[in-house]
C-alpha positions as CSV (number, residue, x, y, z in Angstrom):
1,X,73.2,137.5,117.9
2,X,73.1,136.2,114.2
3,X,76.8,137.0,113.8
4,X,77.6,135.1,116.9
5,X,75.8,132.5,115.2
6,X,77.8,132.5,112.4
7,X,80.9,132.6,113.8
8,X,79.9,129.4,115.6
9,X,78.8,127.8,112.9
10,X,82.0,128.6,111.2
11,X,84.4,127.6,113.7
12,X,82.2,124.2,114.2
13,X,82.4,123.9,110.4
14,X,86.5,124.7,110.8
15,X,86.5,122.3,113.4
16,X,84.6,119.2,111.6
17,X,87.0,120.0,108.3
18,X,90.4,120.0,110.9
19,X,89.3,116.3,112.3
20,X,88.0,115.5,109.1
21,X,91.5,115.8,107.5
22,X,93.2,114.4,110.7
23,X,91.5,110.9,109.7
24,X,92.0,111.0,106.2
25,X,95.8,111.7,106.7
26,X,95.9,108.9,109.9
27,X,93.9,106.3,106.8
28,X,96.3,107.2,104.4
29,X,99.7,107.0,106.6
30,X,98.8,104.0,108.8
31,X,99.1,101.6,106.2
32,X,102.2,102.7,104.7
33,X,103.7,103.2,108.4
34,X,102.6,99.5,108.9
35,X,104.4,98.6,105.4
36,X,107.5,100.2,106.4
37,X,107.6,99.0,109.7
38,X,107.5,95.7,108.7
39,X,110.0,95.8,105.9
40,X,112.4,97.7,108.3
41,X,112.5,94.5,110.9
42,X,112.9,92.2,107.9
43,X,115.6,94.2,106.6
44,X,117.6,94.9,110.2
45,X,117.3,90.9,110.6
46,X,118.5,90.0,107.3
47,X,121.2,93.3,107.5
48,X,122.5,91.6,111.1
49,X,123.0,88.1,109.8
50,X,124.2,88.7,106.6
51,X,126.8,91.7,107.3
52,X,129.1,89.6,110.2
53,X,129.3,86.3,107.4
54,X,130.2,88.9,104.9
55,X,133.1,90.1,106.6
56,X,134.4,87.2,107.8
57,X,134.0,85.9,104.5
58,X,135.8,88.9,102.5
59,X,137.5,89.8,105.9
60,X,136.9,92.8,106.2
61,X,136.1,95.5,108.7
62,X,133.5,97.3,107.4
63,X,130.0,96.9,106.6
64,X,128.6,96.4,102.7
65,X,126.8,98.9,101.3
66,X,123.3,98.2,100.2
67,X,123.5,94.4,101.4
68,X,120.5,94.2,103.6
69,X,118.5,96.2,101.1
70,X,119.5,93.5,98.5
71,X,118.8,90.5,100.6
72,X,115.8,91.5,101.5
73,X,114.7,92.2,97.9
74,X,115.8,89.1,96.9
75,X,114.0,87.2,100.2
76,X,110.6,88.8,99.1
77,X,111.0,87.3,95.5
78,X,111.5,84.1,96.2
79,X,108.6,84.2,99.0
80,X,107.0,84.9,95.6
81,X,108.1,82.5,93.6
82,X,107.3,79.7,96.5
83,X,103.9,80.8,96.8
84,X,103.5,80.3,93.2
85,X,104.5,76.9,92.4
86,X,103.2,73.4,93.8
87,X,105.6,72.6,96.0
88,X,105.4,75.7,97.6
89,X,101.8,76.3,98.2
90,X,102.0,72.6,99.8
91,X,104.6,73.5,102.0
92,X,102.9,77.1,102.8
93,X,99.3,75.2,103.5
94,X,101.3,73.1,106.3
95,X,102.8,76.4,107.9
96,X,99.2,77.1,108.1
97,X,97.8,74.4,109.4
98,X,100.5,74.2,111.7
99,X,100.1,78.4,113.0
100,X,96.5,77.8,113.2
101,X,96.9,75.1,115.9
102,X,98.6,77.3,118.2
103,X,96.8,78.8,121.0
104,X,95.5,82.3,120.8
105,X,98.1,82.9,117.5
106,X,96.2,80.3,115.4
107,X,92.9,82.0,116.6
108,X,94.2,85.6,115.4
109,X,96.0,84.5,111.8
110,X,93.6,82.1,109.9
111,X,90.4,85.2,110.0
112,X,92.4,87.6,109.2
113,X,94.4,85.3,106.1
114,X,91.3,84.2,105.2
115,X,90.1,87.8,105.0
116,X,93.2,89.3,103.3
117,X,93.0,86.2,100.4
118,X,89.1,87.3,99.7
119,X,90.1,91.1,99.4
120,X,93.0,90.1,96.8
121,X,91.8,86.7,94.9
122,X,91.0,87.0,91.5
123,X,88.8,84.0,91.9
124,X,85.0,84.9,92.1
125,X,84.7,82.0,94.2
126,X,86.6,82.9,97.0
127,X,87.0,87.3,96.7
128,X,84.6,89.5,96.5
129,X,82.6,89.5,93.6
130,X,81.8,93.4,93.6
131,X,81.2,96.5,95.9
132,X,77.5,96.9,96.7
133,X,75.0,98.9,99.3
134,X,72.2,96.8,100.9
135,X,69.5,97.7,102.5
136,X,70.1,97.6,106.3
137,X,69.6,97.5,109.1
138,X,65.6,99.0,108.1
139,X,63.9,99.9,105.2
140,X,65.2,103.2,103.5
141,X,69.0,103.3,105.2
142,X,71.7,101.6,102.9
143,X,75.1,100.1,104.0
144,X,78.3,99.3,102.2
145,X,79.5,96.1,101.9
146,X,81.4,93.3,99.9
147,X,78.8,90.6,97.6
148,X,80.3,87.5,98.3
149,X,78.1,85.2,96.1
150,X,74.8,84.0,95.9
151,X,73.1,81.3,97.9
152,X,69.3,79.6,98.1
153,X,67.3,81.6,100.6
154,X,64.4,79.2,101.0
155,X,62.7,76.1,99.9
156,X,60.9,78.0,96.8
157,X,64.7,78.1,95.2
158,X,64.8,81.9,95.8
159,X,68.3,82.9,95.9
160,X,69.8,85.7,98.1
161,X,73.1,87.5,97.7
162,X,75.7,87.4,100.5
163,X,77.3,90.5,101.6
164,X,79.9,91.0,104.2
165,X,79.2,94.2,106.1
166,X,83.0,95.3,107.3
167,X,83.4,97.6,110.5
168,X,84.8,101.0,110.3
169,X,87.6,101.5,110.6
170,X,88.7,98.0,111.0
171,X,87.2,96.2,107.8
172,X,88.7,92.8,108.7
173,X,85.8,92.5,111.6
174,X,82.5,92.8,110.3
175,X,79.6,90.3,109.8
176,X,77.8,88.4,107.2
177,X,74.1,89.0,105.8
178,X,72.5,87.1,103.3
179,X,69.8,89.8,101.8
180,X,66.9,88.9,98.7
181,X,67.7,90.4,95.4
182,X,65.8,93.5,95.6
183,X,67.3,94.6,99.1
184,X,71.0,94.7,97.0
185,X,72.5,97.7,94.9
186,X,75.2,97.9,92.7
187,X,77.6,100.3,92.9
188,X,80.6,101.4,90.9
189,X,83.6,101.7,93.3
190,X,86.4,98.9,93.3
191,X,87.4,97.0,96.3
192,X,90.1,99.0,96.8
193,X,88.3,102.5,97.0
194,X,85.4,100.8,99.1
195,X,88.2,99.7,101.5
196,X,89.4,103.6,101.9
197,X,86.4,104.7,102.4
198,X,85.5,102.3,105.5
199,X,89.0,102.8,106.7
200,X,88.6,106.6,107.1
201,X,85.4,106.6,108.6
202,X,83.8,108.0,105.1
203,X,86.1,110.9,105.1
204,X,87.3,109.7,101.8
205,X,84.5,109.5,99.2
206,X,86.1,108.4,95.7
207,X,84.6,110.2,92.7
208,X,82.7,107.4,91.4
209,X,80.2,108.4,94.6
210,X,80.3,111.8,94.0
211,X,78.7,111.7,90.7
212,X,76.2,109.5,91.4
213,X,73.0,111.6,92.1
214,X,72.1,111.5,95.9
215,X,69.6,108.7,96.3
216,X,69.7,107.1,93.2
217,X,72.1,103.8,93.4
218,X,73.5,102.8,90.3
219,X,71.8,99.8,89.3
220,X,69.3,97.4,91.1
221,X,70.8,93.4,91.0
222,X,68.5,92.4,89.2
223,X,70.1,94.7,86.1
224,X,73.8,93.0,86.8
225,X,76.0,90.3,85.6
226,X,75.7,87.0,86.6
227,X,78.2,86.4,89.5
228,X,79.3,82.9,90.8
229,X,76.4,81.0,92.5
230,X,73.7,82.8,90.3
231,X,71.8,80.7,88.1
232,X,69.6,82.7,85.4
Protein backbone atom coordinates (compact mmCIF):
# COMPACT_ATOMS: atom_id res chain seq x y z
CA UNK A 1 0.00 0.00 0.00
CA UNK A 2 2.66 2.73 0.85
CA UNK A 3 4.55 1.93 -2.38
CA UNK A 4 1.44 2.44 -4.34
CA UNK A 5 1.33 5.57 -2.64
CA UNK A 6 4.48 6.55 -3.69
CA UNK A 7 4.32 5.80 -7.01
CA UNK A 8 1.23 7.98 -7.11
CA UNK A 9 2.69 10.60 -5.60
CA UNK A 10 5.45 10.42 -8.02
CA UNK A 11 3.80 10.21 -11.17
CA UNK A 12 1.33 13.17 -9.86
CA UNK A 13 4.63 15.00 -8.98
CA UNK A 14 5.98 13.89 -12.78
CA UNK A 15 2.78 15.09 -13.97
CA UNK A 16 2.63 18.73 -12.28
CA UNK A 17 6.50 19.22 -13.41
CA UNK A 18 5.47 17.95 -17.33
CA UNK A 19 2.47 20.83 -17.36
CA UNK A 20 4.51 22.93 -15.36
CA UNK A 21 7.25 23.16 -18.12
CA UNK A 22 4.53 23.02 -20.91
CA UNK A 23 3.52 26.65 -19.67
CA UNK A 24 6.80 28.00 -19.07
CA UNK A 25 7.84 26.98 -22.68
CA UNK A 26 4.07 28.25 -24.27
CA UNK A 27 5.12 31.98 -21.91
CA UNK A 28 8.37 31.94 -23.33
CA UNK A 29 7.58 31.06 -27.23
CA UNK A 30 4.25 32.98 -27.54
CA UNK A 31 5.73 36.20 -27.48
CA UNK A 32 8.49 35.70 -29.72
CA UNK A 33 5.94 33.59 -32.16
CA UNK A 34 3.77 36.90 -31.90
CA UNK A 35 7.08 39.01 -32.74
CA UNK A 36 7.84 37.02 -35.65
CA UNK A 37 4.62 36.72 -36.98
CA UNK A 38 4.27 40.13 -37.21
CA UNK A 39 7.56 41.05 -38.72
CA UNK A 40 6.94 38.29 -41.33
CA UNK A 41 3.62 40.12 -42.69
CA UNK A 42 5.53 43.40 -42.63
CA UNK A 43 8.29 41.98 -44.48
CA UNK A 44 6.08 39.80 -47.26
CA UNK A 45 4.17 43.27 -47.77
CA UNK A 46 7.07 45.39 -48.15
CA UNK A 47 9.07 42.17 -50.09
CA UNK A 48 5.71 42.16 -52.76
CA UNK A 49 5.79 45.90 -53.46
CA UNK A 50 9.14 46.56 -53.55
CA UNK A 51 10.54 43.41 -55.63
CA UNK A 52 8.01 44.03 -58.96
CA UNK A 53 9.28 48.14 -58.95
CA UNK A 54 12.74 46.75 -58.62
CA UNK A 55 12.69 44.85 -61.61
CA UNK A 56 11.01 46.89 -63.77
CA UNK A 57 13.30 49.44 -62.66
CA UNK A 58 16.68 47.49 -63.24
CA UNK A 59 14.70 45.21 -65.62
CA UNK A 60 15.31 42.33 -64.63
CA UNK A 61 13.86 38.97 -64.04
CA UNK A 62 14.71 37.89 -60.92
CA UNK A 63 14.08 38.79 -57.53
CA UNK A 64 16.83 40.89 -55.14
CA UNK A 65 18.40 39.31 -52.59
CA UNK A 66 17.86 40.52 -49.09
CA UNK A 67 15.54 43.50 -50.31
CA UNK A 68 12.50 42.97 -48.14
CA UNK A 69 14.69 42.22 -45.20
CA UNK A 70 16.35 45.68 -45.86
CA UNK A 71 13.19 47.69 -46.41
CA UNK A 72 11.72 46.56 -43.61
CA UNK A 73 14.79 47.40 -41.41
CA UNK A 74 14.91 50.54 -42.75
CA UNK A 75 10.68 51.05 -42.32
CA UNK A 76 11.09 50.25 -38.53
CA UNK A 77 13.82 52.99 -38.15
CA UNK A 78 12.11 55.64 -39.38
CA UNK A 79 8.84 54.54 -37.44
CA UNK A 80 11.47 55.35 -34.86
CA UNK A 81 12.68 58.31 -35.76
CA UNK A 82 8.89 59.75 -36.34
CA UNK A 83 7.87 58.74 -33.01
CA UNK A 84 10.69 60.68 -31.65
CA UNK A 85 10.45 64.13 -33.00
CA UNK A 86 7.52 66.82 -32.80
CA UNK A 87 6.09 66.53 -35.87
CA UNK A 88 5.83 63.02 -35.60
CA UNK A 89 4.31 62.48 -32.23
CA UNK A 90 1.60 65.16 -33.64
CA UNK A 91 0.93 63.28 -36.52
CA UNK A 92 0.95 59.81 -34.48
CA UNK A 93 -1.49 61.40 -31.68
CA UNK A 94 -4.08 62.09 -34.77
CA UNK A 95 -3.75 58.39 -36.02
CA UNK A 96 -4.86 57.81 -32.53
CA UNK A 97 -7.45 59.83 -32.15
CA UNK A 98 -8.65 58.96 -35.41
CA UNK A 99 -8.31 54.61 -34.60
CA UNK A 100 -9.99 55.28 -31.38
CA UNK A 101 -13.12 56.64 -32.98
CA UNK A 102 -13.77 53.52 -34.91
CA UNK A 103 -16.26 51.14 -33.76
CA UNK A 104 -15.18 48.10 -31.84
CA UNK A 105 -11.25 48.80 -33.21
CA UNK A 106 -11.09 52.11 -31.28
CA UNK A 107 -12.53 50.24 -28.23
CA UNK A 108 -9.75 47.34 -28.40
CA UNK A 109 -6.44 49.68 -29.29
CA UNK A 110 -6.50 52.78 -26.92
CA UNK A 111 -6.59 50.12 -23.39
CA UNK A 112 -4.25 48.17 -24.62
CA UNK A 113 -1.78 51.36 -25.99
CA UNK A 114 -2.39 52.94 -23.02
CA UNK A 115 -1.34 49.71 -21.20
CA UNK A 116 1.72 48.95 -23.30
CA UNK A 117 3.08 52.93 -22.80
CA UNK A 118 2.74 52.45 -18.81
CA UNK A 119 4.68 49.01 -18.95
CA UNK A 120 7.55 50.82 -21.11
CA UNK A 121 7.62 54.81 -20.02
CA UNK A 122 10.33 55.94 -18.29
CA UNK A 123 8.17 58.61 -16.87
CA UNK A 124 7.01 57.91 -13.16
CA UNK A 125 4.12 59.69 -14.03
CA UNK A 126 2.58 57.69 -16.52
CA UNK A 127 4.63 53.80 -15.93
CA UNK A 128 4.79 51.97 -13.25
CA UNK A 129 6.65 53.20 -10.52
CA UNK A 130 7.77 49.74 -9.01
CA UNK A 131 6.74 45.93 -8.54
CA UNK A 132 4.97 45.48 -5.28
CA UNK A 133 2.61 42.69 -3.36
CA UNK A 134 -0.56 44.14 -1.54
CA UNK A 135 -2.56 42.75 0.72
CA UNK A 136 -5.63 41.33 -1.04
CA UNK A 137 -8.21 40.27 -1.37
CA UNK A 138 -8.21 39.54 3.00
CA UNK A 139 -5.96 39.95 5.58
CA UNK A 140 -2.88 37.60 5.44
CA UNK A 141 -2.98 36.60 1.43
CA UNK A 142 -0.67 39.01 -0.78
CA UNK A 143 -1.07 39.71 -4.57
CA UNK A 144 1.29 41.05 -7.19
CA UNK A 145 0.78 43.95 -8.85
CA UNK A 146 2.17 47.24 -10.56
CA UNK A 147 2.30 50.75 -7.86
CA UNK A 148 1.00 53.23 -10.04
CA UNK A 149 1.37 56.36 -7.79
CA UNK A 150 -0.05 57.67 -4.81
CA UNK A 151 -3.31 59.43 -4.36
CA UNK A 152 -5.40 61.13 -1.12
CA UNK A 153 -7.54 58.38 0.38
CA UNK A 154 -9.68 60.55 2.60
CA UNK A 155 -10.48 63.87 3.94
CA UNK A 156 -7.65 63.49 6.89
CA UNK A 157 -5.01 63.84 3.81
CA UNK A 158 -4.10 60.16 4.15
CA UNK A 159 -2.63 58.99 1.03
CA UNK A 160 -3.01 55.50 -0.48
CA UNK A 161 -0.91 53.86 -3.16
CA UNK A 162 -2.41 52.67 -6.40
CA UNK A 163 -1.74 49.35 -7.63
CA UNK A 164 -2.91 47.73 -10.75
CA UNK A 165 -3.64 44.05 -10.09
CA UNK A 166 -2.96 42.36 -13.81
CA UNK A 167 -4.75 38.90 -14.71
CA UNK A 168 -2.88 35.84 -15.34
CA UNK A 169 -2.04 35.06 -17.99
CA UNK A 170 -3.27 38.06 -19.76
CA UNK A 171 -1.68 41.14 -17.71
CA UNK A 172 -3.21 43.72 -20.05
CA UNK A 173 -6.78 43.00 -18.21
CA UNK A 174 -6.69 43.41 -14.70
CA UNK A 175 -8.12 46.07 -12.30
CA UNK A 176 -7.16 48.96 -10.15
CA UNK A 177 -6.99 49.14 -6.20
CA UNK A 178 -6.07 51.97 -4.30
CA UNK A 179 -4.72 50.27 -0.80
CA UNK A 180 -3.34 52.44 2.60
CA UNK A 181 0.31 52.41 3.09
CA UNK A 182 0.63 49.58 5.45
CA UNK A 183 -1.44 47.14 3.22
CA UNK A 184 1.69 47.69 0.34
CA UNK A 185 5.10 45.72 0.14
CA UNK A 186 8.02 46.26 -1.76
CA UNK A 187 9.49 43.88 -3.65
CA UNK A 188 12.63 43.50 -5.71
CA UNK A 189 11.68 42.13 -9.15
CA UNK A 190 11.61 44.57 -12.34
CA UNK A 191 8.61 45.07 -14.44
CA UNK A 192 9.85 42.86 -16.77
CA UNK A 193 10.40 39.70 -14.52
CA UNK A 194 6.94 40.49 -12.69
CA UNK A 195 5.39 40.37 -16.20
CA UNK A 196 6.95 36.63 -16.79
CA UNK A 197 5.80 35.57 -13.86
CA UNK A 198 2.04 36.54 -14.40
CA UNK A 199 2.28 35.46 -17.91
CA UNK A 200 3.27 31.81 -17.00
CA UNK A 201 0.80 31.37 -14.38
CA UNK A 202 3.82 31.64 -11.68
CA UNK A 203 5.70 28.88 -13.24
CA UNK A 204 8.56 31.23 -13.67
CA UNK A 205 9.79 32.56 -10.33
CA UNK A 206 12.90 34.99 -11.01
CA UNK A 207 15.65 34.63 -8.41
CA UNK A 208 15.15 37.74 -6.70
CA UNK A 209 11.86 35.68 -5.17
CA UNK A 210 13.67 32.79 -4.43
CA UNK A 211 15.92 34.33 -2.05
CA UNK A 212 13.73 36.18 -0.24
CA UNK A 213 12.76 34.11 2.92
CA UNK A 214 9.07 32.74 2.70
CA UNK A 215 6.91 35.24 4.43
CA UNK A 216 9.04 38.00 4.91
CA UNK A 217 8.51 40.83 1.98
CA UNK A 218 11.34 42.86 1.39
CA UNK A 219 10.50 46.10 2.73
CA UNK A 220 7.20 47.70 4.19
CA UNK A 221 6.30 51.32 2.04
CA UNK A 222 6.72 53.05 4.55
CA UNK A 223 10.81 52.17 4.38
CA UNK A 224 10.83 53.22 0.37
CA UNK A 225 11.61 56.09 -1.82
CA UNK A 226 9.45 58.70 -2.42
CA UNK A 227 7.53 57.91 -5.73
CA UNK A 228 5.56 60.52 -7.82
CA UNK A 229 2.39 61.78 -5.93
CA UNK A 230 4.02 61.12 -2.37
CA UNK A 231 4.55 64.04 -0.35
CA UNK A 232 6.83 63.37 2.80
Amino acid sequence: MGQQNRISSLGKRARMSFRGTLIAGIALLVPVAVTFIVLRIIFQWIDGLAQPLVKRIFQTENDVFGLGLVLTLILIWLAGLLAGNVFGKRLIGKGDDLIKRLPVIGSIYGPVKQFMESVVSPDEDRGFNRVVIAEYPSDGLWILGFATGDIPMDEDGRIGCCVFIPTSPNPATGWTVVFPPEKVRNVSLTVEEAMQMIVSAGVVIPDALKSTPSGEPDAPLSNLPAVAGRSE
